[in-house]
C-alpha positions, 0 to 999 in steps of 0.5 A: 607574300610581303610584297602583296601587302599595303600598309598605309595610314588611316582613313582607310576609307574615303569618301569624296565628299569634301566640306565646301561642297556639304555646306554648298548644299546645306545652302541651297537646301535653305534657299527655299526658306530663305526665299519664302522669309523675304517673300513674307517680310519683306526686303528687310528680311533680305537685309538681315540676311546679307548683313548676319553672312556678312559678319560671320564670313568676317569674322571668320576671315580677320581671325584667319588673319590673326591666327594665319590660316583661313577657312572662310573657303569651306563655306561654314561661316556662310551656312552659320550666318545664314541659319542664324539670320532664318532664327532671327525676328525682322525686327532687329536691329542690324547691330544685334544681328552682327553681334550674334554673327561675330559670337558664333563664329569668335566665341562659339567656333574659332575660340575652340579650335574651328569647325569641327571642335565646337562643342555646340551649334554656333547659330544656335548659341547665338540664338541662345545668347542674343534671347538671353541678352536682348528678350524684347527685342528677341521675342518682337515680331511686330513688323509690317506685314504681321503685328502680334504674337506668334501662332504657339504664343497665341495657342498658348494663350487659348486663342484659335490659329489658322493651321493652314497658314502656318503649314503656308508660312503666312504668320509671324515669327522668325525669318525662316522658321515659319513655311513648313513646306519650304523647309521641307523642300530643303530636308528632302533636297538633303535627304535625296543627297545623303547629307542627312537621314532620318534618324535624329530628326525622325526620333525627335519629330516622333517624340515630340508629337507623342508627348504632344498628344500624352502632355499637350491637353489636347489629346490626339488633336490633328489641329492642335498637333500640326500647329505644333509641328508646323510653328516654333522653328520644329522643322528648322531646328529638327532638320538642319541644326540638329543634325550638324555634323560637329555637334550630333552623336556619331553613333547610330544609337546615340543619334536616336537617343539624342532625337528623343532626347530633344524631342521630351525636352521641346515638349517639356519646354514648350508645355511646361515652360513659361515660353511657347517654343523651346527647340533652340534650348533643347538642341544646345542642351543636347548638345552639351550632352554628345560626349555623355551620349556617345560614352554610354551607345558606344559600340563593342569593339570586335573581338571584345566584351562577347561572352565566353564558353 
């Protein structure tokens, strides 16, 4: 009988999925967006993007020096170059661009271990960190093929939109946040490959649009409504930051737990903030809330915590 037994060391179940080919996919579901950026802006949308890529690929390979192990194989420093160049206005100086590169990847990633031990998204935190350090140059999306505010700032103001054209991606904003339909594209591509499924960018789109219609002083205005769901980077942020793997709750409960979580907070950020958006806010703060989340939809272990006759 002892000979038909196996004992081996976990993970007993493997799956043949490997970390480069997850963010080759990740990349081509983002070319849509890429591709409908420099369509809109311009070739210095094409600039932006290869010079942010450039510098977080880089980084990522002078500390692989450093610290005598390169990773720059898994493709991770490339997705997070290229999501954080789609969260960045054309306007930018190229510097600024490459500061926020090398942030994501020295600061945010490799000071903590590599992928797999930050404990928030890098391309979001350095959103975040170049929002905070350089605001004007940040929130500028004057370029020549758009001048003004974007469409939320814009509704915020009390002025009129084309919703059309946002759901197109024919406004300002950041480079890959304005066509709605191209991201959608990308999240479908992902989808169909089970890289990610619906839970947390599901509950977060749902949430958001409740608290929409309840907080939003439109009530249940389909214009006002899509406007909302198409512009301020909702769809990029829903669909490809929010769900990381790294940084996103492991459990099935916590992962709707955090999409409504991020969703009330785009909400209150956007209608009770001084700013016209907030989804790269409300996806760092979740993230810093992961470990709390997972502690408390943490399920019961076989064989414990059931009642007893």
């Amino acid at each position: 009988m002892s000979g038909l037994l196996k004992v081996s060391s976990n993970p007993h179940i493997r799956s043949k999925a490997t970390t480069s080919g997850i963010m080759a996919a990740v990349i081509i579901s983002l070319l849509p967006a890429a591709g409908f950026g420099i369509y809109n802006f311009g070739f210095r949308a094409l600039v932006i993007i290869l010079v942010t890529i450039a510098s977080t690929v880089l980084t990522e390979f002078l500390f692989g020096i450093y610290r005598k192990k390169q990773t720059i194989t898994d493709l991770s420093a490339v997705v997070t170059g290229l999501l954080l160049a789609l969260n960045l206005p054309v306007s930018i100086p190229l510097w600024m661009a490459v500061l926020g590169g090398v942030f994501a990847i020295l600061v945010v990633k490799m000071l903590f271990g590599g992928l797999g031990q930050n404990f928030m998204n890098p391309a979001l935190a350095a959103r975040c960190f170049l929002l905070i350090s350089f605001t004007s140059q940040m929130t500028d999306f004057n370029c020549d093929a758009y001048t003004g505010a974007t469409p939320l700032a814009r509704i915020k103001a009390g002025e009129n939109v084309e919703v059309f054209d946002m759901i197109i991606g024919n406004t300002a904003g950041t480079i890959g946040e304005t066509s709605m339909i191209a991201l959608v594209i990308g999240a479908c591509f992902l989808i169909m490959l089970g890289i990610i499924d619906l839970r947390i960018p599901g509950s977060y789109i749902v949430t958001f649009a409740l608290f929409t219609v309840l907080f939003g002083d439109h009530g249940f205005d389909p214009a006002f409504l899509s406007a909302q769901l198409a512009g301020g980077g909702l769809m990029l942020g829903a669909f490809f930051m929010a769900t990381d793997y790294v940084t996103r709750p492991i459990t099935i409960k916590g992962q709707y737990v955090f999409g409504i979580f991020l969703g009330l907070m785009t909400g209150i950020f956007r209608f009770f903030g001084p700013g016209a958006e907030g989804v790269s806010y409300a996806i760092i703060l979740g993230n810093l809330l992961v470990p709390l989340i997972e502690k408390v939809t943490k399920p019961v272990a076989f064989g414990k915590g059931g009642r007893k006759s």
